[in-house]
C-alpha positions in Angstrom: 106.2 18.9 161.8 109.1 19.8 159.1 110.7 23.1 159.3 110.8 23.2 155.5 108.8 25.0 152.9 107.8 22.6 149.8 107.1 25.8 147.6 110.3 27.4 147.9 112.7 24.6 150.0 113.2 27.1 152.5 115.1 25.5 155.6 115.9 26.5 159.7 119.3 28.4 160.0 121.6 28.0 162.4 123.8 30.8 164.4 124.4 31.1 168.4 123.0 33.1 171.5 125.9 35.9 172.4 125.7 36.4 176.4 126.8 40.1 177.6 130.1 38.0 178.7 130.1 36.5 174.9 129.3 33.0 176.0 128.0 31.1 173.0 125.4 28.6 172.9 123.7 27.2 169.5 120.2 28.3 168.2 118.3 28.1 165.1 116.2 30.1 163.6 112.9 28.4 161.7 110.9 29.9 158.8 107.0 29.9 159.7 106.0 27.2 158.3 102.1 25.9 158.1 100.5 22.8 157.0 97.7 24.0 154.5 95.3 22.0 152.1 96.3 23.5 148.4 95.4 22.5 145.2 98.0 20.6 143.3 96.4 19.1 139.4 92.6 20.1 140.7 93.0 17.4 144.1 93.2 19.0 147.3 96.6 17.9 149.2 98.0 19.1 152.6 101.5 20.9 152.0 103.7 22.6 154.3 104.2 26.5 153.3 105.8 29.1 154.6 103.9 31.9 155.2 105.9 34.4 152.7 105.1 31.6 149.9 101.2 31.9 151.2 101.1 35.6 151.0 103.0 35.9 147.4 100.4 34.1 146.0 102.9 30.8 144.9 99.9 28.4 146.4 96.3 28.2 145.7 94.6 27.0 149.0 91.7 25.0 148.8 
């Protein structure tokens, strides 16, 4: 599944682990995302959300 919002185009960013002996190794960190059925022009359509867009009210799920 894409880790991007189609509401808001939020994406995954990207840092490192830090060991206690600051040894780095890459991570990334992902926004919830969901797959939800909204309404988009009265038609229910599946959309991936984040979860802050859900609860802000930007969608209107089906």
């Amino acid at each position: 599944m894409s880790k991007i919002c189609e509401v808001c185009g939020k994406k995954p960013s990207f840092g490192f682990n830090i060991s206690h002996s600051h040894r780095k190794t890459k991570r990334r960190w992902n926004p919830n995302v969901q797959k939800i059925r909204v309404v988009v022009d009265g038609k229910p359509t599946h959309m991936n959300v984040c979860t802050k867009c859900m609860k802000a009210g930007k969608v209107e799920r089906y």
